[in-house]
C-alpha positions in Angstrom: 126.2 101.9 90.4 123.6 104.4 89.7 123.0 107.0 92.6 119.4 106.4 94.1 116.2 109.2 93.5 115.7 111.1 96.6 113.9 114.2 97.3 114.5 117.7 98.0 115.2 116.8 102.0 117.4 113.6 100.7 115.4 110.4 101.3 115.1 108.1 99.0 112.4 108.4 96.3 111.5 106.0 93.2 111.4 108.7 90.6 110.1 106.3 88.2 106.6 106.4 87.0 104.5 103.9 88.2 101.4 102.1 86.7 97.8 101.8 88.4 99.2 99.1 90.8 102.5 100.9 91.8 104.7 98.6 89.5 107.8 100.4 88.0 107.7 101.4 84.9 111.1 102.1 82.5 112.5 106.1 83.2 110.5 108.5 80.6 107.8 106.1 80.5 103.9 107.6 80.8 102.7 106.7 83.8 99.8 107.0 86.7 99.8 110.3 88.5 101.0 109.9 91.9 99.2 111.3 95.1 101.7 113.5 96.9 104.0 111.9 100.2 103.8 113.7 102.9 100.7 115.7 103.4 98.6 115.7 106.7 95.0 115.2 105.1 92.2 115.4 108.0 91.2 111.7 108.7 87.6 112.6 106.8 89.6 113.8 103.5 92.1 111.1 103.9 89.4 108.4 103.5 87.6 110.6 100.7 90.8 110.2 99.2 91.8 106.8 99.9 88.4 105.5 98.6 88.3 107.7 95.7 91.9 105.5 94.5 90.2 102.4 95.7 87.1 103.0 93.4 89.0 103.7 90.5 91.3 100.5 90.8 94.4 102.0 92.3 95.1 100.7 95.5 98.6 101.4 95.8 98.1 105.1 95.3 95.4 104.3 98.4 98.0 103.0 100.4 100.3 106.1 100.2 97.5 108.6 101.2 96.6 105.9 103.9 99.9 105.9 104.9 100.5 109.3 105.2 97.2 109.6 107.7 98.9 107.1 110.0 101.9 108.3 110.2 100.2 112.1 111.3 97.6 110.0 113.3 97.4 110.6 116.9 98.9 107.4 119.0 95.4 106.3 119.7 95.0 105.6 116.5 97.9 105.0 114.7 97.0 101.4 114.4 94.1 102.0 112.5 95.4 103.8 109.7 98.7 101.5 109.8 95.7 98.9 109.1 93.8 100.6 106.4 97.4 101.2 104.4 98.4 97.6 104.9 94.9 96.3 103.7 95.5 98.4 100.4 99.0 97.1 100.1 97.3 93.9 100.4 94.5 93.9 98.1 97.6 95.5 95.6 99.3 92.6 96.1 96.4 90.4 95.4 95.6 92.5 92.0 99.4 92.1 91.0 98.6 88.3 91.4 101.4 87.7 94.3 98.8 85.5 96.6 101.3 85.2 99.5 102.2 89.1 99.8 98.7 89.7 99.6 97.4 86.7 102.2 100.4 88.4 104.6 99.2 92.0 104.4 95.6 91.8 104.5 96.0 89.2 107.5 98.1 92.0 108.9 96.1 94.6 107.9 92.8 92.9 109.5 94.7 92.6 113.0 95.8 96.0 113.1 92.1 97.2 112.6 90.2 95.0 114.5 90.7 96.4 117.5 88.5 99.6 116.5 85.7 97.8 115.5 84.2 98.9 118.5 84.8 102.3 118.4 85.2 102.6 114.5 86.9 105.4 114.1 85.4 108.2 111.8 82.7 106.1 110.5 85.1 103.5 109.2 83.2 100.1 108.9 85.8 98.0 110.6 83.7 95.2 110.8 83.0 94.6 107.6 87.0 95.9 106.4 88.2 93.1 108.3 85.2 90.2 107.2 86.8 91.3 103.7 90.4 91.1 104.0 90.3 87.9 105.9 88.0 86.4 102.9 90.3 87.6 100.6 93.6 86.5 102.4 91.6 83.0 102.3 91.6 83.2 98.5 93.6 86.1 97.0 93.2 85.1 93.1 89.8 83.3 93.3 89.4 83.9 89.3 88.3 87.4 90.2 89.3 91.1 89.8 90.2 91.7 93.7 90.7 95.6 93.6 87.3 95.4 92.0 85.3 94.0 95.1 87.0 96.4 97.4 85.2 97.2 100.2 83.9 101.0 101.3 86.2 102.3 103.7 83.0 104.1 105.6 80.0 102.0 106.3 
């Protein structure tokens, strides 16, 4: 059995290069640069950042700086950015063409952001975030490119 990836403080990594959806791709392979795991981004840079991937069709990139941001967030808004990241594994899943991961995720994704829509954290149109994902959920494939009607995170 071949001993898993894992990085210099020992947790498990996927060492593989990846492609613009986060799909594997064989060891030596060319693949999409990564964004680095584990940096605290300020919540404005984070969304730069996050939106930046999400225009240029790599949503699963999005989800990792996403992901990072909620797991630094403060507890009042972890949900939030636990939101945004599942939104972008969602609309990742829809682009790979799995329909229920991505109908799961956004619907997830949508609950764990509504709450803000109120307050909407840091300019973050949760309103409309949420409209989207739940559209999309409806109809993940539709004949259309999904990562290509992503919303703006800000509104």
């Amino acid at each position: 059995m071949q001993e898993r990836d894992r990085d210099t403080e020992g947790r498990a990594r996927n060492a593989r290069p990846r492609d613009a959806l986060g799909r594997p791709l064989p060891h030596g392979a060319v693949g999409e640069d990564r964004a680095p795991e584990g940096i605290v981004r300020e919540p404005e840079v984070a969304l730069a950042e996050a939106q930046a991937l999400l225009d240029a069709g790599r949503p699963f990139h999005a989800h990792e700086v996403l992901e990072d941001a909620w797991k630094s967030a403060p507890e009042d808004e972890r949900q939030l950015w636990r939101g945004l990241a599942q939104l972008a594994v969602g609309l990742t899943h829809a682009a790979r063409g799995n329909d229920p991961g991505a109908t799961t995720l956004l619907e997830r994704g949508a609950g764990n952001v509504a709450p803000y829509a109120e307050r909407r954290p840091h300019g973050v149109d949760v309103p409309g975030l949420v409209t989207w994902a739940r559209r999309l959920a409806a109809a993940p494939a539709g004949g259309r490119d999904p990562v290509a009607g992503a919303p703006r995170l800000r509104g």
